[in-house]
C-alpha positions in Angstrom: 5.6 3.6 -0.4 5.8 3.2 -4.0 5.3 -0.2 -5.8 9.3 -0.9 -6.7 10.0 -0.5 -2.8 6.8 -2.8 -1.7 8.1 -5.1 -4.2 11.4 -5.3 -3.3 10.1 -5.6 0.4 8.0 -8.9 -0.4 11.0 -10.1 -2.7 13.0 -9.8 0.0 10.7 -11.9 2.5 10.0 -14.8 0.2 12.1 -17.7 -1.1 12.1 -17.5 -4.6 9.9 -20.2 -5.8 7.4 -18.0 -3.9 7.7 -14.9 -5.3 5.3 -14.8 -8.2 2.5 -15.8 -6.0 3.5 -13.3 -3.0 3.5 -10.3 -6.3 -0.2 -11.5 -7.3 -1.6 -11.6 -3.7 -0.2 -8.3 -2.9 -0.8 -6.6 -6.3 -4.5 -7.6 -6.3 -5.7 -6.5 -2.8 -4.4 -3.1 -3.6 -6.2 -2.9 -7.2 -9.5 -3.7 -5.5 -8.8 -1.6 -2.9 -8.3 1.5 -4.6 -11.4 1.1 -6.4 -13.4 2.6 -3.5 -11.5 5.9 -3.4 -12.9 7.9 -6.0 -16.4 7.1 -4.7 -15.4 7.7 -0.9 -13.5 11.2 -1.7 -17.0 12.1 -4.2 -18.8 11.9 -1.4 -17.1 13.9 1.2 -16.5 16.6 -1.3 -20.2 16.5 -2.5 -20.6 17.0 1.6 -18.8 20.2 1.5 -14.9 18.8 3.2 -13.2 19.7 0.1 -10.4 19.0 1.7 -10.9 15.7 3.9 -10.0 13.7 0.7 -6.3 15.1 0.6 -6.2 15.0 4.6 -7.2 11.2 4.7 -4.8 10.0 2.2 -2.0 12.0 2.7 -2.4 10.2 6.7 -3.0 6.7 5.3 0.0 7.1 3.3 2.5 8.2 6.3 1.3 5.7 8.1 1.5 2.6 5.5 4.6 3.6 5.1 6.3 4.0 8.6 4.3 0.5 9.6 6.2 -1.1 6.0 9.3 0.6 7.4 9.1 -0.9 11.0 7.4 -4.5 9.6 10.7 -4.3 7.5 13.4 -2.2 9.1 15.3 -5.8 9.8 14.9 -8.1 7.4 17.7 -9.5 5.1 17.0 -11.0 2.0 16.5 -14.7 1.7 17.5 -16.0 -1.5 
């Protein structure tokens, strides 16, 4: 899931004197976060799985997003 639709998820959750603070403590997690993949996929690649990198992400990224779907499938918005 792309950032407008995670946004617009946590937007939608939130009243809206919450909202800037929900956008920081989502946004930041993720920046820090992502700072370890380019070390993690070096590695396995310098290991010889070439191809674990794409494998692993492509599966962390089905299942963010059918767990953001499910987490969000009913929710209205609140404001």
């Amino acid at each position: 899931m792309d950032i407008p639709a995670r946004s617009s998820y946590v937007m939608a959750v939130v009243t809206p004197a919450e909202r800037v603070a929900a956008a920081s403590f989502t946004a930041v997690p993720r920046s820090l976060a992502s700072a370890a993949g380019p070390a993690i996929a070096g590695w396995l690649m310098a290991e010889g799985w070439d191809a674990a990198p794409f494998l692993v992400c492509a599966a962390l990224k089905i299942a963010y997003d059918v767990a953001m779907l499910a987490m969000f499938a009913k929710v209205r918005e609140s404001g």
